[in-house]
C-alpha positions in Angstrom: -82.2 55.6 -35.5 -80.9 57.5 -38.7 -78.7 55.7 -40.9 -76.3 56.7 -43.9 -78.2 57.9 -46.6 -76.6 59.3 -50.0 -78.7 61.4 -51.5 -78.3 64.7 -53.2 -81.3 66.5 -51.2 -80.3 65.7 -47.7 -78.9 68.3 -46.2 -75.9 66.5 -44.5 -72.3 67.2 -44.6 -70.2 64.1 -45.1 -67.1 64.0 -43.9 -64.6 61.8 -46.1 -61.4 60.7 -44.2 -59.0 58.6 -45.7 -56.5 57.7 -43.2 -53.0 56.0 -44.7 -51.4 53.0 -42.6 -49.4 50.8 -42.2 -50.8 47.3 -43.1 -49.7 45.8 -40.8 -51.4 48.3 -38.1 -54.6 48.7 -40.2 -56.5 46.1 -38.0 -55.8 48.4 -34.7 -56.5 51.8 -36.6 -59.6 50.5 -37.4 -60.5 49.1 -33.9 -59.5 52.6 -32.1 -61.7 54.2 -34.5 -64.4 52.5 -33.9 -64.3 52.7 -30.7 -63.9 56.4 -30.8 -67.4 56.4 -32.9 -69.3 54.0 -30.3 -67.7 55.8 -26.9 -67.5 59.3 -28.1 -68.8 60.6 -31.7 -72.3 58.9 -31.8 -73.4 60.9 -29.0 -72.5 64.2 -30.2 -75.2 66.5 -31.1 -75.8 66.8 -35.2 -73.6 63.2 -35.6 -75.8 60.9 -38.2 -73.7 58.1 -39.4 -70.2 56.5 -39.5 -68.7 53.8 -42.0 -65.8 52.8 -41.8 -64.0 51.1 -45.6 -60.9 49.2 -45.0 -58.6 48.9 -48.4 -57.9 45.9 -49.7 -54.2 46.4 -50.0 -53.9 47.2 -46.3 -52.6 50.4 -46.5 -55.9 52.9 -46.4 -58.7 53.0 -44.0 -61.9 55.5 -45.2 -64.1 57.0 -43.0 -67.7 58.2 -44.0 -69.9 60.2 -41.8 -71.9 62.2 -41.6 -73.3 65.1 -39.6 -76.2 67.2 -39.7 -74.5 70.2 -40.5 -71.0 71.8 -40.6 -71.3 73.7 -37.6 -72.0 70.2 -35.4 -69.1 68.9 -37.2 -67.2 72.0 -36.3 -68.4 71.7 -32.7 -67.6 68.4 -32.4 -63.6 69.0 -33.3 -63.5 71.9 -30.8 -64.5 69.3 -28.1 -61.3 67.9 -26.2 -62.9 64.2 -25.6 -63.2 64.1 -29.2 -59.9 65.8 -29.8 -58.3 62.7 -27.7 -60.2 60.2 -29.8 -58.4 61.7 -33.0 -55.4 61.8 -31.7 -55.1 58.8 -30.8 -56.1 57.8 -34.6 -53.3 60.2 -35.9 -50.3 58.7 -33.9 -51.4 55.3 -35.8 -52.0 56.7 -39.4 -51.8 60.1 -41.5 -55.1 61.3 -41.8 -56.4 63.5 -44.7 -60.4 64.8 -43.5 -62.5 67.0 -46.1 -66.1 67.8 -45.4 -68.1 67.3 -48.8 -71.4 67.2 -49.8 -73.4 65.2 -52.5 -73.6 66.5 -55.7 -75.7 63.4 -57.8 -76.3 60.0 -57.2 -76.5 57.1 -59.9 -77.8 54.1 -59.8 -78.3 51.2 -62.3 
C-alpha cells in the first residue's frame, strides 16, 4: 500500500487544506473527514495518501494528501459522492485547498 512520501522527485500533487473551526467543533470536523477519506477518497483512482494535523489551539485542522496527479485530483472533485463528502466538511469549517508540489526537502 503506498504511503506519504515527501520527496522532491515524486511526481505527486499534494493537496494542502487548511480548514478553520471552531474549537470547540474541531473534534467532529476531524471525524467527518476522516470518514470521508476511509468511505469515499481512498478508493478513488490516482488517491495516494491522507493526513490529517489537528492545531494545537483548536482552531485549524490541515489536510495533506496526495494524488497521483492533478487530473485524478481534478476527477475526483467533479465526482458528486465526493462533492457530498466536502460539503459536509464545509458547513462545519471554512476551507482554504491549494494543490502544491515539493520543491526541496531538508533533513538534519
Amino acid at each position: 500500500m503506498p504511503t506519504t512520501e515527501i520527496n522532491a522527485d515524486a511526481e505527486f500533487v499534494t493537496l494542502i487544506n487548511v480548514f478553520t473551526v471552531e474549537p470547540d467543533r474541531q473534534r467532529e470536523l476531524v471525524d467527518v473527514l476522516a470518514r470521508a477519506t476511509e468511505e469515499v477518497m481512498r478508493h478513488q483512482p490516482g488517491f495516494v495518501s491522507a493526513n490529517l494535523h489537528v492545531g494545537l489551539d483548536g482552531t485549524r485542522v490541515a489536510n495533506y494528501a496526495q494524488w497521483e496527479s492533478a487530473e485524478h485530483f481534478q476527477r475526483m472533485l467533479a465526482n458528486p459522492e465526493c462533492r457530498q463528502h466536502m460539503a459536509a466538511a464545509t458547513a462545519i469549517a471554512r476551507a482554504e485547498p491549494a494543490l502544491y508540489s515539493v520543491d526541496s526537502v531538508r533533513h538534519a
